[in-house]
Phi, psi and omega in degrees: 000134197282110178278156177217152185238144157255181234279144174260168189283132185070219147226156209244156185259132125246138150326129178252310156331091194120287173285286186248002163230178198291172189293316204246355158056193163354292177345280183307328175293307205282323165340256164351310172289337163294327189106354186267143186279105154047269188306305201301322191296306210305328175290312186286341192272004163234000172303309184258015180264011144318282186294329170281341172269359172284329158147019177294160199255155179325308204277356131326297189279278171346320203265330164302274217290337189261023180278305180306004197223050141057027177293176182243168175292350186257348159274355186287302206294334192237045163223002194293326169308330179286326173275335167285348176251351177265334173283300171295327174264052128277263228291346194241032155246132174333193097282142130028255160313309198268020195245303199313297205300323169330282225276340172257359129310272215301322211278307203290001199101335191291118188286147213222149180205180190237141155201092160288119142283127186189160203259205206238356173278345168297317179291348197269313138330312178252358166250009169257349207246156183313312199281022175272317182348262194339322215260154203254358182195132168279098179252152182193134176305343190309315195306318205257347197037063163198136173253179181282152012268008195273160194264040187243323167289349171267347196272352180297281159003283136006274184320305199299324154338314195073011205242183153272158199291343189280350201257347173296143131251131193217134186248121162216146178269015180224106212292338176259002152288334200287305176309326185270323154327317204284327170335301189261046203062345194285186181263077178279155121270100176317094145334096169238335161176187177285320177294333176283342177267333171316279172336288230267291192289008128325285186290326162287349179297274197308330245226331197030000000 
């Protein structure tokens, strides 16, 4: 049976890395597309994924992480494209679960929005993808060359609204963004799955 929420007070954030795409993102894909294992990929591709979601440009960031896993330069030049579109559409497709809950936010009326670190091939993704429609503002740190935790990025968030921070409900899978939300008054929640999260915009329902 098809669950539902009505509609809530203010408005709700979701996170997309983490929240509404899987936990582990790219990585095992992108992995995979090299010939590399996973663990081996996984230290360079986040060592330097800072500076790429603030809005450093893929052959930049690529060319960093496939430096680090001991590639030559002329292997560099001719996969970054290719790993960099298998790494944004991972990261910028739903699960399931959390696609179920997106979409009955969006059903109940309720204004509903993104505030993602995500470099811009991500965003490029996800603001090309269907199940975006609905939501009325995308914000990503590429856009803004600031990330969570910082607070020039929830005040982006704010702004496009127009609302106070106390009028945010925000789903992130990272406690210290979720803290630093909180800061600012919003109504935040530490992302442990989707069924905890039906429960937490529940309980903002009740909370009016």
């Amino acid at each position: 049976m098809e669950r539902s929420l009505p509609q809530l007070p203010g408005v709700v954030v979701f996170d997309v890395g983490g929240v509404l795409s899987a936990q582990e993102g790219g990585v095992p894909e992108v992995a995979a597309a090299l010939g590399v294992a996973a663990d081996v990929l996984g230290p360079a591709y986040w060592r330097h994924r800072d500076g790429y979601d603030r809005g450093d440009d893929a052959r930049t960031y690529w060319t960093a992480v496939l430096t680090d896993l001991g590639l030559t330069a002329s292997d560099v030049e001719a996969r970054i494209e290719a790993v960099d579109a298998v790494d944004a559409a991972r990261w910028g497709a739903p699960t399931a679960a959390s696609a179920e809950l997106l979409a009955a936010v969006c059903a109940s009326g309720t204004r509903t929005g993104i505030l993602s670190n995500a470099p811009q091939s991500l965003a490029g993704v996800v603001r090309a993808a269907v199940w975006s429609r609905p939501l009325e503002h995308l914000v990503f740190s590429c856009d803004l060359r600031a990330a969570k935790p910082e607070p020039a990025a929830y005040a982006a968030v704010e702004a496009a609204f127009g609302v106070p921070g106390t009028d945010v409900v925000f789903l992130d899978d990272r406690p210290v963004n979720v803290e630093a939300a909180r800061e600012r008054g919003w109504r935040a929640h530490l992302w442990t799955g989707a069924d905890d999260a039906w429960e937490a915009l529940r309980a903002e329902v009740e909370r009016g």
